[in-house]
C-alpha positions as CSV (number, residue, x, y, z in Angstrom):
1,X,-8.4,14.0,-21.8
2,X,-10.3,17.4,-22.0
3,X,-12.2,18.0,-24.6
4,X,-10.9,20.4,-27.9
5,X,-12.4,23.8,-27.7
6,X,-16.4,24.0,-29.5
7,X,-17.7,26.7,-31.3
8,X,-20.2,28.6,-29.2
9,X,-23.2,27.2,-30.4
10,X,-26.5,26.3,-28.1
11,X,-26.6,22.2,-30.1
12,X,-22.9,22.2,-28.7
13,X,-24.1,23.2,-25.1
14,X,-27.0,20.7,-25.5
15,X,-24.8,17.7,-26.8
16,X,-21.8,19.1,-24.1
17,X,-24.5,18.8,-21.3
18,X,-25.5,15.0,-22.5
19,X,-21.5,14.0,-22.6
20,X,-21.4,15.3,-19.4
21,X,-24.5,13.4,-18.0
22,X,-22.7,10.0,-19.7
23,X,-19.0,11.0,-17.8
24,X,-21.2,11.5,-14.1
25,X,-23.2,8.2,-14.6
26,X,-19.7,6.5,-15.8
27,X,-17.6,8.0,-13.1
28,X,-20.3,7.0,-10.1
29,X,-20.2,3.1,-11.9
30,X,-16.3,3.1,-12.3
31,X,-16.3,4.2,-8.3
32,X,-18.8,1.4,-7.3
33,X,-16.9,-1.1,-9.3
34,X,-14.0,-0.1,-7.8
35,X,-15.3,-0.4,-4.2
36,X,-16.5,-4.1,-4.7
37,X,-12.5,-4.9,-6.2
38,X,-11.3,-3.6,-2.9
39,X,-13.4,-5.3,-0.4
40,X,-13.2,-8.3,-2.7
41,X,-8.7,-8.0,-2.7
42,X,-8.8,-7.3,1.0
43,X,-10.8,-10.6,1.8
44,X,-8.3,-12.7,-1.0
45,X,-5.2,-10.9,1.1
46,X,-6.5,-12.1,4.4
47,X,-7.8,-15.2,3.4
48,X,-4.1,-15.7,1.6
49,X,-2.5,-14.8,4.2
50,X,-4.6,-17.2,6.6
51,X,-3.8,-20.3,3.9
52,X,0.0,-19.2,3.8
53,X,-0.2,-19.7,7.8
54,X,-2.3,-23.2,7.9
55,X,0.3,-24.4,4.6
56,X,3.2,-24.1,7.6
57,X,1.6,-26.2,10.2
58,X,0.7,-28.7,7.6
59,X,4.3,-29.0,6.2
60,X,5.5,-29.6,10.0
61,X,2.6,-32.0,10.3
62,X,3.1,-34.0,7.2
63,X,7.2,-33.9,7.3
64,X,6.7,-35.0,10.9
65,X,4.2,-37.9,9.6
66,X,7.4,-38.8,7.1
67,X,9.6,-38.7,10.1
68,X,7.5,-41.3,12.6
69,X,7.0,-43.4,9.5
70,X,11.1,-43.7,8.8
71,X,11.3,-44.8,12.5
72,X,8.6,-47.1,12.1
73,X,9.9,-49.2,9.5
74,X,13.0,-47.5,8.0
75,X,14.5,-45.8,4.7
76,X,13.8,-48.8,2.6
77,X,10.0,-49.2,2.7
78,X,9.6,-46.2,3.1
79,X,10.8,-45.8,-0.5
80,X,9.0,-48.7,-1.3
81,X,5.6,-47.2,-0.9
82,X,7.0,-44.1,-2.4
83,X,7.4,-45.9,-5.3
84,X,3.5,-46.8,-5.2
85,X,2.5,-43.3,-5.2
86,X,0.2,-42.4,-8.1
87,X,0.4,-39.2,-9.2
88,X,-2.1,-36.5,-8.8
89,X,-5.3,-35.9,-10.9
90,X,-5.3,-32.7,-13.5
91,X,-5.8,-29.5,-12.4
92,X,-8.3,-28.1,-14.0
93,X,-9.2,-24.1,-13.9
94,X,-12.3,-22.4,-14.1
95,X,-13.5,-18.8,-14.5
96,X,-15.4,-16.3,-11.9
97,X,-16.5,-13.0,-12.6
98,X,-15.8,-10.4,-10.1
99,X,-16.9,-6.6,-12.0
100,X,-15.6,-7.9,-15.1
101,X,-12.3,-9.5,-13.9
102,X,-11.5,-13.1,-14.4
103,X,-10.2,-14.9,-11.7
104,X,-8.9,-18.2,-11.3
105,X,-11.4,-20.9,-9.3
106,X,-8.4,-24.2,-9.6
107,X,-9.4,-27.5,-8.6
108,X,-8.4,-30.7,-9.0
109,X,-5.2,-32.1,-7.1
110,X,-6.2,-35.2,-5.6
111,X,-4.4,-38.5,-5.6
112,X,-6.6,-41.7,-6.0
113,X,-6.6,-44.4,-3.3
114,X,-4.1,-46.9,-3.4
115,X,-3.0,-50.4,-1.9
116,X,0.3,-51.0,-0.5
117,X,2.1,-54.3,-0.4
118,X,3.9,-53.1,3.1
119,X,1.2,-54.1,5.5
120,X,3.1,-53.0,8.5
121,X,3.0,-49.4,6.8
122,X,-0.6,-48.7,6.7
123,X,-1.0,-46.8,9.7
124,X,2.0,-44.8,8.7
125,X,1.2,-44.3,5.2
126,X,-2.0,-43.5,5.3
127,X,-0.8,-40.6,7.8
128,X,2.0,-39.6,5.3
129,X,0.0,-39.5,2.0
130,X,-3.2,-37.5,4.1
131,X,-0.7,-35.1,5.1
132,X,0.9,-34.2,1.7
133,X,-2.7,-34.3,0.2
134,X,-3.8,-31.6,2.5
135,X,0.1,-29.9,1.8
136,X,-1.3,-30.1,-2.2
137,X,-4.9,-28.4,-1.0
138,X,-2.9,-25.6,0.5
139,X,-0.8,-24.9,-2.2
140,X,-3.6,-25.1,-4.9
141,X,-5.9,-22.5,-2.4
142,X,-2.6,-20.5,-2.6
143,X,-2.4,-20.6,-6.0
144,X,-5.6,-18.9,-6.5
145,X,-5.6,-16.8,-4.1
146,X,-2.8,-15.1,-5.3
147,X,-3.2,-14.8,-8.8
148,X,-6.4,-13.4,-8.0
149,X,-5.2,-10.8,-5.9
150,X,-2.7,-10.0,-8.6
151,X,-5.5,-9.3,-11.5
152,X,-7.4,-7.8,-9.0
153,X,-4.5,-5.0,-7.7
154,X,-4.0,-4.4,-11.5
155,X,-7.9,-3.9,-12.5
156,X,-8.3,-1.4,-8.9
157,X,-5.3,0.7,-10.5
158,X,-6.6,0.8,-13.9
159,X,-10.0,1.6,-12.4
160,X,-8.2,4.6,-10.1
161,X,-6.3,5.5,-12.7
162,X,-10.1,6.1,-14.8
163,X,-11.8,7.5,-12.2
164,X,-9.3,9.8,-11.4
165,X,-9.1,11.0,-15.1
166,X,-12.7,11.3,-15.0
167,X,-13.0,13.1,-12.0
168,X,-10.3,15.7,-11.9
169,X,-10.0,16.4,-16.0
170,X,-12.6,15.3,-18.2
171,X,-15.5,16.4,-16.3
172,X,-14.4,19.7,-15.1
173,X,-12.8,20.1,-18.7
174,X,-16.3,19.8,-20.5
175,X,-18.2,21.3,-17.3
176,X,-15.8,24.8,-18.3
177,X,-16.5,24.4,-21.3
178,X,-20.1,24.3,-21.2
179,X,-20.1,27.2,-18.7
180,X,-17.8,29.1,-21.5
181,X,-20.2,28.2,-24.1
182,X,-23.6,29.0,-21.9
183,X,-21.9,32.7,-21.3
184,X,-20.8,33.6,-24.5
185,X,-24.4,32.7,-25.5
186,X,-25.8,34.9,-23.5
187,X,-23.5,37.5,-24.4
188,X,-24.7,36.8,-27.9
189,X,-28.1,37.2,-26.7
190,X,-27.1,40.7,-25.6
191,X,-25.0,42.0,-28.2
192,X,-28.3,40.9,-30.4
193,X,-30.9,43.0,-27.9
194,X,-28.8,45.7,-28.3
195,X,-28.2,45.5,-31.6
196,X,-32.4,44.6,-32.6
197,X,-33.2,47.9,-29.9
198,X,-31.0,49.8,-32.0
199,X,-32.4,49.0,-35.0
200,X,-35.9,49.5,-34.1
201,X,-34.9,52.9,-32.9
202,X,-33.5,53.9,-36.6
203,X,-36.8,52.6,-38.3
204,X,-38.6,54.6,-35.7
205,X,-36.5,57.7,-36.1
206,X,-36.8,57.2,-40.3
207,X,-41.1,56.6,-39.6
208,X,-41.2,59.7,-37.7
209,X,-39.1,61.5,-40.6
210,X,-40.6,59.9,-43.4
211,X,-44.2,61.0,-41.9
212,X,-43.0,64.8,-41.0
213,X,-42.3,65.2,-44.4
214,X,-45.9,64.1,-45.6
């Protein structure tokens, strides 16, 4: 937003010149700030995309775990022990601070040990529940990941968006106006010369008459 036009006055020009000082200072800070977002979203997209790659080869792992363990010792125990399954702890969500965006730290996810009655299936259980417990950790990294990079793409744009405002209308709107102001000062200046050289001529010219008459 550029500023609304100021009388020419030299406390405008002085508090013009501070504003201006405040807008640089804020402009270099909203730049910085939005340099750390983008080095901070580009690592969350490749460590993302990295998680979203492991996640696959865990699923084949753990459905392939589900898979031995049904040829093992069939449908029915199987379903047996999934009955025995305890569900998973809370999640629980945390805050970190990244240039004055939140982002989600999750944790939590884990199931607690647990004793099955099928003694035959605790080769093949153990296998099936380590595999879906690394499935959950995936999914929960994921989770965070992406949110994050979410608040983070929104806070760069707003950030752009400032700096950009900053840089290309405020500042150059105030810096023009301050030059506008500084000229038509000195124009002032001039006009008051002038004006002061022509007076002192008068009262010269009405001395030198007032003492040829004496």
């Amino acid at each position: 937003m550029v500023p609304q036009q100021l009388n020419p006055t030299r406390i405008n020009l002085i508090n013009l010149r501070v504003r201006i000082a405040k807008a640089s200072a804020g402009h270099d800070i909203l730049k910085r700030k939005r340099e750390v977002l983008v080095m901070e979203f580009l690592g969350l997209i490749k460590e993302s995309r990295d998680d979203r790659q492991k996640l696959y080869a865990t699923l084949s792992r753990a459905y392939e775990s589900v898979m031995i363990g049904e040829a093992y010792a069939g449908n029915l125990q199987l379903e047996g022990m999934a009955m025995h399954v305890k569900e998973i702890s809370p999640i629980a969500i945390k805050v970190k601070n990244v240039m004055g965006v939140p982002l989600p730290q999750i944790s939590g996810g884990q199931r607690a040990g647990q004793t099955y009655s099928f003694m035959s299936m605790n080769a093949a259980s153990e296998d099936i529940t380590e595999g879906f417990t690394k499935v959950t950790d995936s999914v929960i990294r994921i989770a965070q990941s992406e949110q994050s990079i979410i608040r983070l793409a929104t806070e760069i744009d707003k950030t752009k968006r400032r700096v950009n405002a900053l840089e290309y209308s405020v500042i150059p709107g105030m810096r023009g106006q301050a030059k506008y102001i500084s000229m038509r000062l000195e124009e002032m200046e001039r006009e008051m010369f002038t004006a002061l050289k022509h007076v002192k001529k008068r009262l010269a010219r009405a001395k030198a008459a007032s003492d040829g008459r004496r």
